[in-house]
MARMIKOL-468940 format. One record per residue (C-alpha): residue in one letter; chain; x negated, y negated, z negated. Coordinates in Angstrom, 3 decimals, decimal comma, padded with zeros to 6 digits, always signed. Example, Ala and Ser with C-alpha at 12.3 -4.5 7.8 and 13.67 -1.06 7.14 Angstrom:
2
NODE  A  A  -012,300  +004,500  -007,800 $
NODE  S  A  -013,670  +001,060  -007,140 $
END
This chain:
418
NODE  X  A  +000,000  +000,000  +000,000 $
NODE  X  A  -001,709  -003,640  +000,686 $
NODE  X  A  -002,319  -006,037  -001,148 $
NODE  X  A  -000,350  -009,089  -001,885 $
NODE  X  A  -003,141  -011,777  -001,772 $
NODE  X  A  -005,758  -012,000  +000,399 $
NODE  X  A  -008,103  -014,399  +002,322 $
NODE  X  A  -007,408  -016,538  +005,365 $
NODE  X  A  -008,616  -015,743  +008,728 $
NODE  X  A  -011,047  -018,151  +008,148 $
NODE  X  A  -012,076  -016,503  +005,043 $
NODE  X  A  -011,485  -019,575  +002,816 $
NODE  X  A  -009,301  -018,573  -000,189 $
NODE  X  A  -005,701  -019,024  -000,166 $
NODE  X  A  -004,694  -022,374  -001,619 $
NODE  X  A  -001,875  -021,226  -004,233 $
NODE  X  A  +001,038  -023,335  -005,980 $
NODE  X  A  +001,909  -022,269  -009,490 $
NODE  X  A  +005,807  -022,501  -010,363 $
NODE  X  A  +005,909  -021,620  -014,184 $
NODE  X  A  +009,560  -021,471  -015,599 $
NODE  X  A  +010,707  -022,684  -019,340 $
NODE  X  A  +013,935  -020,546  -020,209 $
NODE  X  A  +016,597  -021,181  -022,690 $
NODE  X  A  +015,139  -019,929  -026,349 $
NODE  X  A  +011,816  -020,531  -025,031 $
NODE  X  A  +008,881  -023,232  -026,506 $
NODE  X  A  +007,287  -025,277  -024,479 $
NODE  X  A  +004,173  -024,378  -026,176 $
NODE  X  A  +005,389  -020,472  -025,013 $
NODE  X  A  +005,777  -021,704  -021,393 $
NODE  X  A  +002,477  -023,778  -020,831 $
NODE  X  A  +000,560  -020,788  -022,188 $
NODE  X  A  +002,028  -018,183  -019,815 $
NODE  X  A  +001,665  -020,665  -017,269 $
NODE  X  A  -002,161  -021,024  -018,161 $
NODE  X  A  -002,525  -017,125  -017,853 $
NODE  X  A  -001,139  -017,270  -014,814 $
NODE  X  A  -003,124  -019,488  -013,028 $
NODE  X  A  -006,267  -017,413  -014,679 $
NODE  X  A  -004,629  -014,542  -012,439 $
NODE  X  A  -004,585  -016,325  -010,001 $
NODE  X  A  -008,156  -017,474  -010,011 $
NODE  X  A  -009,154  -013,653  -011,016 $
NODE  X  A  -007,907  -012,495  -007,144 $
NODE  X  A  -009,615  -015,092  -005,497 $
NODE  X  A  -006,707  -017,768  -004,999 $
NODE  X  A  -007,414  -021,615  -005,156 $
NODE  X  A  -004,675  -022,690  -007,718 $
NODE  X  A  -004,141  -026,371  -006,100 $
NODE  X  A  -001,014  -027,098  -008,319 $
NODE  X  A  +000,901  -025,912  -010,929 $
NODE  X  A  +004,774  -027,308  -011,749 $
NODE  X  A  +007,003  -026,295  -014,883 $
NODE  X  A  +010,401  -026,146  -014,331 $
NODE  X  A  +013,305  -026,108  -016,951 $
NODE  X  A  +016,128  -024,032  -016,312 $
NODE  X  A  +019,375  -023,270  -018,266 $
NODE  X  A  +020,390  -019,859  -016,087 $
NODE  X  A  +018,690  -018,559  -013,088 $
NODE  X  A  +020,190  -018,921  -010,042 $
NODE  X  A  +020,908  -015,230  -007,854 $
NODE  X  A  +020,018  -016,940  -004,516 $
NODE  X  A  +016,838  -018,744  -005,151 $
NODE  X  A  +016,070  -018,479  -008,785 $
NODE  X  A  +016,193  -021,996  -009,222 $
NODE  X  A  +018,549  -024,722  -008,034 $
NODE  X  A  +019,163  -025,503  -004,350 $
NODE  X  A  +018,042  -028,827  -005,061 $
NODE  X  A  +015,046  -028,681  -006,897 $
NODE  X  A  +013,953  -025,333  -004,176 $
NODE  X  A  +014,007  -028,154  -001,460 $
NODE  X  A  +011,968  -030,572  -003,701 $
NODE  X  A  +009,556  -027,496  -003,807 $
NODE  X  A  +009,558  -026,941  +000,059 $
NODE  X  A  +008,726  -030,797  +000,250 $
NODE  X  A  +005,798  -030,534  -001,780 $
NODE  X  A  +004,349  -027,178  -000,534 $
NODE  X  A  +004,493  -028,879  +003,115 $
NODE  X  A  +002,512  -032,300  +001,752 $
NODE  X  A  -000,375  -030,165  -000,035 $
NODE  X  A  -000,505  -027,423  +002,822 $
NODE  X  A  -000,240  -024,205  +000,686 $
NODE  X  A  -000,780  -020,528  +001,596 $
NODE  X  A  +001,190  -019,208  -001,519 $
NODE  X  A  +003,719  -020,112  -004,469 $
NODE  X  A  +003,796  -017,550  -007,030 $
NODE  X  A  +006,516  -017,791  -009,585 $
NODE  X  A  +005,488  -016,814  -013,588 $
NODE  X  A  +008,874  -014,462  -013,548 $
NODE  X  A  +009,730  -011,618  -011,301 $
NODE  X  A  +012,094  -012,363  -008,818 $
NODE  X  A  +014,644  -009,856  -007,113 $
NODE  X  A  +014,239  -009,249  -003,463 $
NODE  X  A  +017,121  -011,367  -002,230 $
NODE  X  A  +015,597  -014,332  -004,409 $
NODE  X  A  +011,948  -013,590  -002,835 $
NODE  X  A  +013,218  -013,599  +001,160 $
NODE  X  A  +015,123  -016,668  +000,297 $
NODE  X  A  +012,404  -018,668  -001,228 $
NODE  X  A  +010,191  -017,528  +001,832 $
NODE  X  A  +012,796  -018,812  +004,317 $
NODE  X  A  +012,587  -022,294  +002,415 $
NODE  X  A  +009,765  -022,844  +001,682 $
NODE  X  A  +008,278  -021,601  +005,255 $
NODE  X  A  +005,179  -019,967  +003,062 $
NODE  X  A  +004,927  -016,351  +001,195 $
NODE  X  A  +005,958  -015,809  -001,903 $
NODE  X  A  +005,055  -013,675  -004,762 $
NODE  X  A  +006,044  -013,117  -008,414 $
NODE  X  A  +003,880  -012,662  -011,466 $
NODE  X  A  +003,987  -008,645  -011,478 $
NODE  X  A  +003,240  -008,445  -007,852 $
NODE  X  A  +000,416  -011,075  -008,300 $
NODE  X  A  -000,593  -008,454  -011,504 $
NODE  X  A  -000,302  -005,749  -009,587 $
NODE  X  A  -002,913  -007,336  -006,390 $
NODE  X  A  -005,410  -007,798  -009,414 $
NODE  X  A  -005,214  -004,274  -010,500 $
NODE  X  A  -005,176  -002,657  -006,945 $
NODE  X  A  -008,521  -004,967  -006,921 $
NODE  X  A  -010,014  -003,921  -009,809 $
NODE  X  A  -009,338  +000,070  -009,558 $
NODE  X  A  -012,379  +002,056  -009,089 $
NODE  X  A  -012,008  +006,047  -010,009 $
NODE  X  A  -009,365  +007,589  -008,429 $
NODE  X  A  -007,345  +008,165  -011,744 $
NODE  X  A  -007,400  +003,802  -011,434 $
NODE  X  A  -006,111  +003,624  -007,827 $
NODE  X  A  -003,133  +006,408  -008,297 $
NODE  X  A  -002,482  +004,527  -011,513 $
NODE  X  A  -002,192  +001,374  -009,389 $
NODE  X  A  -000,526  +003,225  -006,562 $
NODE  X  A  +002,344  +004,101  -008,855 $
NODE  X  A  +003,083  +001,614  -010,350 $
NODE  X  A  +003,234  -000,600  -006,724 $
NODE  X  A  +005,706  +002,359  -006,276 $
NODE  X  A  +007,823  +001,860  -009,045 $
NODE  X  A  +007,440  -002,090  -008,531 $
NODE  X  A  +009,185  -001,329  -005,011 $
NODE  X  A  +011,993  +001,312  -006,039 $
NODE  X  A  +014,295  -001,939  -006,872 $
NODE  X  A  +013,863  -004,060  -004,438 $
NODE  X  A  +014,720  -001,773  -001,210 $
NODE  X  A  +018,534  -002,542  -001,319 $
NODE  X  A  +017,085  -006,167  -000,461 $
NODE  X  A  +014,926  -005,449  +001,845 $
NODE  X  A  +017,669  -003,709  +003,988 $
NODE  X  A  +020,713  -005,397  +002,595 $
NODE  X  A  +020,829  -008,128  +005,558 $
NODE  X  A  +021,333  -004,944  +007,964 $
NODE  X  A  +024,589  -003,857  +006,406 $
NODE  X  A  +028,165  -005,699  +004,590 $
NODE  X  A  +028,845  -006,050  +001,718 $
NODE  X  A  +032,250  -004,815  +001,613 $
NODE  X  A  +031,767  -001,182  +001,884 $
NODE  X  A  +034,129  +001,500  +003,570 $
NODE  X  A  +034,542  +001,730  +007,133 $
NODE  X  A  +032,113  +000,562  +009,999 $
NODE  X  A  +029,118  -000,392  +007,231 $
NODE  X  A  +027,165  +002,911  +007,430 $
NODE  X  A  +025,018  +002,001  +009,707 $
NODE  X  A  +021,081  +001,499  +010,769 $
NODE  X  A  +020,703  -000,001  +007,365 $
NODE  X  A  +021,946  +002,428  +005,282 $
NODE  X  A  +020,307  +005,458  +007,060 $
NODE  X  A  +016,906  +003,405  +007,068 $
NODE  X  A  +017,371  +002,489  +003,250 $
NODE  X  A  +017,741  +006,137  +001,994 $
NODE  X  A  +014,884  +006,922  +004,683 $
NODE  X  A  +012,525  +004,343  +002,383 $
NODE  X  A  +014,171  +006,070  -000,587 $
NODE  X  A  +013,362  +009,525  -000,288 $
NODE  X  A  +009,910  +008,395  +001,313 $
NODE  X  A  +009,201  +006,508  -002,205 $
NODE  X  A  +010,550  +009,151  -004,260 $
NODE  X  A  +008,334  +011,711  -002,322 $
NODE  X  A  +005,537  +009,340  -002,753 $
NODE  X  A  +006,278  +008,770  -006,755 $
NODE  X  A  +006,363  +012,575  -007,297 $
NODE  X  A  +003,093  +013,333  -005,185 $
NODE  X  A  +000,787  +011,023  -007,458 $
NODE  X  A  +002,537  +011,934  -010,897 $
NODE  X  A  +001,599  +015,647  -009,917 $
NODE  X  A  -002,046  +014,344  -008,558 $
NODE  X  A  -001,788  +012,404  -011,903 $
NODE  X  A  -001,118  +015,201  -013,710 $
NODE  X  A  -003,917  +017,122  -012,835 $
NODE  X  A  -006,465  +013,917  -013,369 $
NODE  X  A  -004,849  +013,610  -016,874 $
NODE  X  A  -005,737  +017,178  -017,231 $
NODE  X  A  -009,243  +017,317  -016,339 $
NODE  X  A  -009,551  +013,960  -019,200 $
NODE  X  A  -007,489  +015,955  -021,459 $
NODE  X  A  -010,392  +018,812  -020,995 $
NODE  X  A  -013,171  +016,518  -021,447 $
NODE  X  A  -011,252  +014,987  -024,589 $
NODE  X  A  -010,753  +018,535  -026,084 $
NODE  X  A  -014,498  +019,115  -025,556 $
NODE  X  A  -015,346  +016,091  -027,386 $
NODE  X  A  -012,939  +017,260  -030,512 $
NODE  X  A  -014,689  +020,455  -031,232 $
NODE  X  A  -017,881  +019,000  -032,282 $
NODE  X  A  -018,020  +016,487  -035,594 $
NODE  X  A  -018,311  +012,989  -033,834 $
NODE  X  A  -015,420  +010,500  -034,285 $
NODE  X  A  -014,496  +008,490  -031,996 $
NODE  X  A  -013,393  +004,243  -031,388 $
NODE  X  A  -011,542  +002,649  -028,958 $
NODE  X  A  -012,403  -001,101  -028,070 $
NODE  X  A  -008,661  -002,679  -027,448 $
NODE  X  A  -007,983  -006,177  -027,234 $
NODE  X  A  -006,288  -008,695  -024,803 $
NODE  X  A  -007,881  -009,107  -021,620 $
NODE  X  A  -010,885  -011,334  -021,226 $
NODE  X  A  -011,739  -011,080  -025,119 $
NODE  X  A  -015,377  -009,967  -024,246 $
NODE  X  A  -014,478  -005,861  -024,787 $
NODE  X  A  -016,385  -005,130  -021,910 $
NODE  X  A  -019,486  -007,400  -022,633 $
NODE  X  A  -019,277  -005,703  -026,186 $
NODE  X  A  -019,347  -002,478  -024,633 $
NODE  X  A  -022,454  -003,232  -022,983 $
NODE  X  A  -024,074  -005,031  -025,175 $
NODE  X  A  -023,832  -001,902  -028,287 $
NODE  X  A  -024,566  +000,885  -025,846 $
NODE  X  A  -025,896  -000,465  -022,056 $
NODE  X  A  -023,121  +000,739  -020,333 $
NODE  X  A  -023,222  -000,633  -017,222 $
NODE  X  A  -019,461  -002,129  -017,283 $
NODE  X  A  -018,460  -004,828  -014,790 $
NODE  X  A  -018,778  -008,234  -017,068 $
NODE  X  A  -017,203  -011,418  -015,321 $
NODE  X  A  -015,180  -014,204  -017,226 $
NODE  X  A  -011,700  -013,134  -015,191 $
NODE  X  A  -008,976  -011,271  -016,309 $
NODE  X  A  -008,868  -007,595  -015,711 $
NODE  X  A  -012,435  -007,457  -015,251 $
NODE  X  A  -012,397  -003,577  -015,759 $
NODE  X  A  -009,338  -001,198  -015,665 $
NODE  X  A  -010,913  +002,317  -015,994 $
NODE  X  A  -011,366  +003,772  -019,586 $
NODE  X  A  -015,781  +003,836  -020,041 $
NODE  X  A  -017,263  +006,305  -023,119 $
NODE  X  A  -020,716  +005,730  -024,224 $
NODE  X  A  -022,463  +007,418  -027,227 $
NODE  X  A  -023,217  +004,841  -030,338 $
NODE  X  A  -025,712  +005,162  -032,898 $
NODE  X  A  -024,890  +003,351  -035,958 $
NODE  X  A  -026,815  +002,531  -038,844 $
NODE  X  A  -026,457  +006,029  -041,413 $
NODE  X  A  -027,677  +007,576  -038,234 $
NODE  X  A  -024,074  +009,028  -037,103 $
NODE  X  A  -022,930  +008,997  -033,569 $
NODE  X  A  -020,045  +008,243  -032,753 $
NODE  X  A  -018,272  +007,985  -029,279 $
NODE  X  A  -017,174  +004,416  -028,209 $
NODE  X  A  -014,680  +003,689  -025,380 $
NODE  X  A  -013,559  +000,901  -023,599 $
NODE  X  A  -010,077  +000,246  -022,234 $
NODE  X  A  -007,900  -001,944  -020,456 $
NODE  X  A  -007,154  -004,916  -021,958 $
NODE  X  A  -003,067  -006,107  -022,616 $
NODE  X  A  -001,777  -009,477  -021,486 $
NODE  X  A  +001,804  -011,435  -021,913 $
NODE  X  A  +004,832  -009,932  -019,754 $
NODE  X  A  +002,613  -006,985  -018,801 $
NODE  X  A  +004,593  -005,417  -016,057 $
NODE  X  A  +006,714  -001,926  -017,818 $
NODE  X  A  +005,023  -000,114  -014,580 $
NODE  X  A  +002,652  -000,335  -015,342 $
NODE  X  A  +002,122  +000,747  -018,979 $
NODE  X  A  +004,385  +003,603  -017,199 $
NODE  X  A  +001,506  +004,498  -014,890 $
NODE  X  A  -001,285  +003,463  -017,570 $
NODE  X  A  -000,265  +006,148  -020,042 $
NODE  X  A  -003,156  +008,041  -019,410 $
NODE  X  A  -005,649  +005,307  -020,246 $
NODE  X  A  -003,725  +004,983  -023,539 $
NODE  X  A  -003,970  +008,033  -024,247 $
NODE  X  A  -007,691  +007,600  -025,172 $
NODE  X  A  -006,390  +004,469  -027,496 $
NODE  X  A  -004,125  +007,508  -029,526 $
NODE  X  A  -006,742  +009,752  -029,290 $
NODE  X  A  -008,974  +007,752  -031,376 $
NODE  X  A  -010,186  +007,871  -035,106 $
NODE  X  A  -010,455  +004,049  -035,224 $
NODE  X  A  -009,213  +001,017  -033,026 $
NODE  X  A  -011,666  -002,172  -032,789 $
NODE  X  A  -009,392  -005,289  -031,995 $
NODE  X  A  -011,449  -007,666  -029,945 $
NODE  X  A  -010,223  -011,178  -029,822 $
NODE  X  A  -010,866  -014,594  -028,029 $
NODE  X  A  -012,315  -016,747  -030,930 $
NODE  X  A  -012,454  -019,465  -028,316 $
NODE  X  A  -009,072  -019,290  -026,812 $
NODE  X  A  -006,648  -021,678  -028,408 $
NODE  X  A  -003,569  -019,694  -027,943 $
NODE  X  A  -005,892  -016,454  -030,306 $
NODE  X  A  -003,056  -015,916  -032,425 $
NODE  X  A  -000,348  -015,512  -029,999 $
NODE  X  A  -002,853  -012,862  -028,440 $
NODE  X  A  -003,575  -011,351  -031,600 $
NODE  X  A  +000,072  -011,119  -032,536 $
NODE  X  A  +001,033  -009,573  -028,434 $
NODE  X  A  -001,885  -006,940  -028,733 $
NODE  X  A  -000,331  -005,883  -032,173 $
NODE  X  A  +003,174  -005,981  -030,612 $
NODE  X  A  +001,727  -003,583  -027,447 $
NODE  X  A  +000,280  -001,036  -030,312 $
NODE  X  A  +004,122  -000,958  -031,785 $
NODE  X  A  +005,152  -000,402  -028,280 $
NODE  X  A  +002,857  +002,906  -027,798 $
NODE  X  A  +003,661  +003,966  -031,377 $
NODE  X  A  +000,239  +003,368  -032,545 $
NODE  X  A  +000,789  +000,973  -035,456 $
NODE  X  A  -000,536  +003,004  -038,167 $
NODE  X  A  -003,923  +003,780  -036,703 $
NODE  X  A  -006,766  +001,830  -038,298 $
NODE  X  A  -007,961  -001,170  -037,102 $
NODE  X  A  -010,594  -003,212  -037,286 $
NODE  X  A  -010,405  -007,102  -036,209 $
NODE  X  A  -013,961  -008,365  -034,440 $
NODE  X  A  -013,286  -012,304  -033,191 $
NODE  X  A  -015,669  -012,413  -030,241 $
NODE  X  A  -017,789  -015,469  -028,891 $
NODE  X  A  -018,221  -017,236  -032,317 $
NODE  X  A  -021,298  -018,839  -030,125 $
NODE  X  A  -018,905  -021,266  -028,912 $
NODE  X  A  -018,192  -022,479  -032,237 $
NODE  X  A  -021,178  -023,128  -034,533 $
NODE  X  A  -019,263  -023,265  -037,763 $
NODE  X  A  -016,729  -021,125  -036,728 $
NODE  X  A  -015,162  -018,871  -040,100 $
NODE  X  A  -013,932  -016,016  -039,613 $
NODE  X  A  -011,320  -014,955  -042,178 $
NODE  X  A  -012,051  -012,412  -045,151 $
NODE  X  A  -012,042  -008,529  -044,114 $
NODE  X  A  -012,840  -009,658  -040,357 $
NODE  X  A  -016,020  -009,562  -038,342 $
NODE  X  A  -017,222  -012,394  -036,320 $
NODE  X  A  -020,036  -011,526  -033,113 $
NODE  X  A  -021,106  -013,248  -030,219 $
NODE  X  A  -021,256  -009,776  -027,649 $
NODE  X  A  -022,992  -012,335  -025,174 $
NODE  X  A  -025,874  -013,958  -027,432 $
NODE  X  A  -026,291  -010,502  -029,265 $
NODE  X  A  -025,252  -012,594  -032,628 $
NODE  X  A  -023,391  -010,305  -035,904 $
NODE  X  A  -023,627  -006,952  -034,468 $
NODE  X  A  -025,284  -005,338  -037,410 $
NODE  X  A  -022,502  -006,014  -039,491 $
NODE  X  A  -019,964  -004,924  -037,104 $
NODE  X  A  -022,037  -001,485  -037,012 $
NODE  X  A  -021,972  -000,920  -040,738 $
NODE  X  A  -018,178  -002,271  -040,790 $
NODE  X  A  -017,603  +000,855  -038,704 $
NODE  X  A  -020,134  +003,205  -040,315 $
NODE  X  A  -018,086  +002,005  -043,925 $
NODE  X  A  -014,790  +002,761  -042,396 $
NODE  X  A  -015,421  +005,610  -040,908 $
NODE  X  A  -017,626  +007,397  -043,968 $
NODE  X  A  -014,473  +007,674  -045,747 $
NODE  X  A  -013,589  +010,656  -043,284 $
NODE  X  A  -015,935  +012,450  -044,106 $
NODE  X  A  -016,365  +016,196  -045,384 $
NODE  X  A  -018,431  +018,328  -047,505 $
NODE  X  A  -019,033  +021,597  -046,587 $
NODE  X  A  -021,430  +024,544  -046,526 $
NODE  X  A  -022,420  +026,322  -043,807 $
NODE  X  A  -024,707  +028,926  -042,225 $
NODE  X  A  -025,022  +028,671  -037,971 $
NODE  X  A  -026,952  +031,355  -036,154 $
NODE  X  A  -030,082  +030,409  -034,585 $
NODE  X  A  -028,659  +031,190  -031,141 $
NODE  X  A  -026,233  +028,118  -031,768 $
NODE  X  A  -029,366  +026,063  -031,075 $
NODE  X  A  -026,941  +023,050  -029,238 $
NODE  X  A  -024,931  +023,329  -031,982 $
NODE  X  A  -027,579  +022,995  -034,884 $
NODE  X  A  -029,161  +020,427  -032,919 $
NODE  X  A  -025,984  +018,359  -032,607 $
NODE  X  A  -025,170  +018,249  -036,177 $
NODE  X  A  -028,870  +016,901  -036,914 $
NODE  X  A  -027,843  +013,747  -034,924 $
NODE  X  A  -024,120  +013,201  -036,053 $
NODE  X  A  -023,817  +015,331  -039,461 $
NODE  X  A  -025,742  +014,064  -042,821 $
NODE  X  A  -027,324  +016,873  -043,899 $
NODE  X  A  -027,653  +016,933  -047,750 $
NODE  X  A  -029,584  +020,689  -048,118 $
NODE  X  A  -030,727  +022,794  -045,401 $
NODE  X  A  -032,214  +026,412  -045,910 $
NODE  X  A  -033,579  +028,495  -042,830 $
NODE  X  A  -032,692  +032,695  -043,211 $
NODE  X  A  -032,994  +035,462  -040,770 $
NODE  X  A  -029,290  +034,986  -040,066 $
NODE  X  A  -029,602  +031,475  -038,778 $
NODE  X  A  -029,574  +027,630  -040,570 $
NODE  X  A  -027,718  +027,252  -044,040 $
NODE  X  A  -026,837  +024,156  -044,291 $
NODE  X  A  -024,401  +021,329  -046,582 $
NODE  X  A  -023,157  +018,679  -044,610 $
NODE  X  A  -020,842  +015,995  -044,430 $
NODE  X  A  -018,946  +015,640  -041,180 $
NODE  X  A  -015,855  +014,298  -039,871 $
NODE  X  A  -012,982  +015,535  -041,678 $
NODE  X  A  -011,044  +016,166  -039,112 $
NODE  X  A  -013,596  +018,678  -037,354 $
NODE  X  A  -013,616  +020,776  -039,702 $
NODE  X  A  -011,738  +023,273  -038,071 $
NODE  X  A  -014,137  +022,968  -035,474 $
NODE  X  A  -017,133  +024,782  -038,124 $
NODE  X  A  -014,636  +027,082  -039,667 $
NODE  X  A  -016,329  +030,204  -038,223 $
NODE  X  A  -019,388  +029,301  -039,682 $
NODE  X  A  -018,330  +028,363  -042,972 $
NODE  X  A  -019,563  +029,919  -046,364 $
END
């Protein structure tokens, strides 16, 4: 499926007009924000933002969205500064989107299919671009009636099943096929991961997910603990597919470390439907580190939306630890009590992070004795690096040892318990 945005034929950027939209029961403060991400979007796909309007509205109208009137103050303007695109900061039905086009003589997009350009952008493994794929899929399901509703009456009954009709349940099926082919392709991606994650469970090595909104420095984080070699660019979205890197922290433990794809406002239900994989990793892990903007002015909002995502995937009552990123910004920045403050970029309060999460995760930890066979030589040799060993005794049977590891591995070392 193509993209939504992309360059002239000159290869100069598109020059984009912003329409952001203040609803009843909405702030102003609420509106200006969303409006702000939006044009960061926009500048993420490679779209000159040339203007941005607000607009207040007390219902949306069926036919354009907004008012007739203030749609041909909007076709006025977008004529006088000579832009590509206007993308709206709400998603707008079919009919709505061909009417607007016909206006305003210009494309037009809406803030999930701007979203959805980014991510089709950004994808790199194949488990990113059938994620992406699907949820383009699902973004299109709804709006084939409107695509094919000027072929057909409204009125039903006799002499309206035509062309129209047969070509919409022809797109139908074809989408439907198309759904069910990359949830089963899915499927089998999700259970290669699920493999690699069950592998990763049966040795004593716990593991944290960085989460976070997007652009909060996760990814510069990442790569700044362990030197993975994560894409690192101030734009939203930067990365989309999950990275895991071993960590060393200060006790001497490894731990495994992931990083995932960050949440924004109005994220598009299709695609947390088609993301569920890459949360998966998220629930799958022993502890969450919450990476925010220290420098963004809207922090708490983002803090509060992140927490609100967590509720959303019924992960609420894992633990979390809050890291406020890019306190280089801010010389005398404080960070409140029981939170961390790092610059990832300038390398600045990392220590304490790492024995924040070697304190945390210490209380899950296990004593127990046990003897391993000197043909488990992987095995003894991974528990040197990951396990504290408090006695070790060497027999002709193999390695007695008393550790403490990971609680909830335990199971993992019942065979060679004493």
């Amino acid at each position: 499926m193509s993209t939504h945005l992309i360059k002239n034929k000159d290869s100069s950027p598109e020059r984009a007009l912003l329409v952001g939209v203040r609803l009843p029961l909405q702030s102003r403060e609420d509106a200006l924000e969303s409006l702000g991400e939006l044009q960061a979007l926009t500048y993420s796909v490679g779209a000159t933002v040339v203007e941005t309007l607000t607009q207040e509205l007390k219902q949306i109208d069926p036919t354009f969205f907004m008012g007739k009137g203030k749609v041909e103050e909007l076709a006025e303007r977008v004529k006088e500064i000579q832009c590509d695109v206007v993308i709206f900061d709400e998603d707008l039905s079919t009919t709505q989107n061909r009417n607007l086009e016909e206006k305003l003589s210009c494309k037009v997009i809406d803030r999930t299919g701007l979203i959805l350009d980014l991510f089709a952008q950004r994808a790199r493994t194949k488990e990113g671009k059938l994620q992406v794929e699907l949820a383009q899929c699902l973004y299109m399901v709804p709006r084939l009636v409107g695509q094919w509703g000027h072929f057909s009456r409204q009125t039903g009954g006799i002499g309206t099943r035509g062309p129209g009709e047969t070509q919409l349940e022809v797109d139908r099926r074809r989408i439907r096929e198309k759904i069910d082919r990359i949830r089963r392709e899915l499927k089998k991606v999700a259970a290669s991961r699920e493999i690699h994650r069950a592998r990763r469970h049966l040795v004593p090595i716990p593991t944290v997910s960085l989460i976070g909104y997007t652009n909060a420095g996760k990814s510069t984080l990442m790569h700044t603990l362990t030197g993975a070699e994560v894409l690192r660019e101030d734009k939203l979205f930067a990365t989309l597919d999950p990275t895991v890197r071993r960590l060393k922290l200060p006790s001497g433990r490894e731990i495994l470390i992931t990083d995932t794809v960050g949440f924004i406002r109005k994220l598009p239900h299709s695609l947390v439907e088609s993301f569920k994989a890459t949360f998966e990793e998220i629930r799958g892990s022993d502890l969450l580190v919450h990476v925010v903007d220290a420098a963004h002015p809207a922090q708490k909002e983002q803090v509060k939306r992140v927490k609100e995502v967590l509720k959303e995937l019924q992960l609420k009552e894992k633990p979390v630890i809050e890291v406020y990123n890019k306190i280089d910004l801010f010389p005398y920045y404080k960070v409140e009590k029981g939170k961390i403050g790092v610059s990832a970029l300038k390398q600045k309060g990392l220590m304490a992070l790492l024995e924040k999460l070697d304190q945390k995760l210490s209380r899950d930890f296990k004593k127990v004795r046990v003897e391993i066979p000197h043909t488990e030589g992987a095995l003894i040799s991974f528990l040197h690096r990951n396990a504290r060993i408090l006695f070790k005794q060497y027999s002709e049977k193999g390695v007695r040892m008393d550790l403490e590891v990971y609680g909830k591995y335990l199971s993992s070392l019942k065979p060679y318990r004493i």
